[in-house]
C-alpha positions as CSV (number, residue, x, y, z in Angstrom):
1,X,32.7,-90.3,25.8
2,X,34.7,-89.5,22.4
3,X,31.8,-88.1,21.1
4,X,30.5,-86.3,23.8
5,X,33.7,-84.6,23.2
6,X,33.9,-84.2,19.8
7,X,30.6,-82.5,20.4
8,X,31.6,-80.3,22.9
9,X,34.6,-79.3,20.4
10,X,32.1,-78.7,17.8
11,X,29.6,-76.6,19.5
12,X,32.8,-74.1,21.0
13,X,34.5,-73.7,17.6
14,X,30.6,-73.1,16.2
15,X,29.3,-70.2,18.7
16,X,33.2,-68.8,17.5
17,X,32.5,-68.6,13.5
18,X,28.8,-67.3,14.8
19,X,30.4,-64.4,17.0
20,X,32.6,-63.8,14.3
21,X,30.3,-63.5,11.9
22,X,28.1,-61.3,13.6
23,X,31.1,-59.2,14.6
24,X,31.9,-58.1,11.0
25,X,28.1,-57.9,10.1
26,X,28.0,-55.3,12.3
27,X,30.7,-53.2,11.0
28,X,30.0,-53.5,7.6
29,X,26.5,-51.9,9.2
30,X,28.3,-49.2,10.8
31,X,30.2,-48.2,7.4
32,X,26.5,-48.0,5.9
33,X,24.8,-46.2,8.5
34,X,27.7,-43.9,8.1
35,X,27.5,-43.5,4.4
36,X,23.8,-42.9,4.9
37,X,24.1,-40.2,7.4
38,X,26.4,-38.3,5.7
39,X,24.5,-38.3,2.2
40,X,21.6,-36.7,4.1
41,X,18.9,-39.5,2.9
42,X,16.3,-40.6,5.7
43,X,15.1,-43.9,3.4
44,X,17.3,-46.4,1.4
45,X,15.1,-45.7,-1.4
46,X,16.1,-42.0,-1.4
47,X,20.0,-43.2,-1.8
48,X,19.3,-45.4,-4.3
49,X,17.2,-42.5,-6.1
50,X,20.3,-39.7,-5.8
51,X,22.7,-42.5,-7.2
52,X,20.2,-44.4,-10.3
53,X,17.4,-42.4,-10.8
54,X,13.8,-41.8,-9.9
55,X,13.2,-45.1,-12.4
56,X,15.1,-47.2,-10.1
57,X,13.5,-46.0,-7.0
58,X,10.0,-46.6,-8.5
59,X,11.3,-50.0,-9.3
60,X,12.9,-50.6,-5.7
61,X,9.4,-49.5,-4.0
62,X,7.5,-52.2,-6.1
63,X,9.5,-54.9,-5.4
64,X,9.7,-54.3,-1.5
65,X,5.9,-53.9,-2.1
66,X,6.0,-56.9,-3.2
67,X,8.3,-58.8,-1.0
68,X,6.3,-57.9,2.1
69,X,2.9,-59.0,0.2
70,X,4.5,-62.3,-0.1
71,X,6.0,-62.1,3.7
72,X,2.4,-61.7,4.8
73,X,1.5,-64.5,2.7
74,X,4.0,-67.0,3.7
C-alpha cells in the first residue's frame, strides 16, 4: 500500500520536472528560431558561416556528414 503510494507520488512529481523541462526546451527554441529568422540564414551551417568563417562551415558539414554515417550505421 505505502509503496503503491510512494509510487504514485513519484510518477506525478516525474511527468512535472518532464513538462517542465520540455516547457523551457521550447522557448530556448523559440529565441533561436528567432535569431535565425532575423539573420536571414535558411541553414544552421549558413549562421555558423556569417559568424566563424567558411573554414568552420566546411568543418560543421563534415562532421554532420559524419554523424549521420554513423546514425545509419548504428
Amino acid at each position: 500500500m505505502i509503496v503503491g503510494i510512494v509510487m504514485t507520488i513519484a510518477l506525478i512529481i516525474g511527468v512535472g520536472v518532464y513538462i517542465r523541462i520540455w516547457h523551457r526546451l521550447c522557448h530556448i527554441g523559440k529565441g533561436y528560431a528567432k535569431a535565425m529568422q532575423q539573420s536571414g540564414a535558411t541553414t544552421l551551417m549558413k549562421v555558423i558561416s556569417d559568424v566563424y568563417g567558411p573554414r568552420a562551415e566546411h568543418l560543421g558539414c563534415a562532421l554532420s556528414s559524419i554523424g549521420i554515417i554513423i546514425s545509419i550505421i548504428s
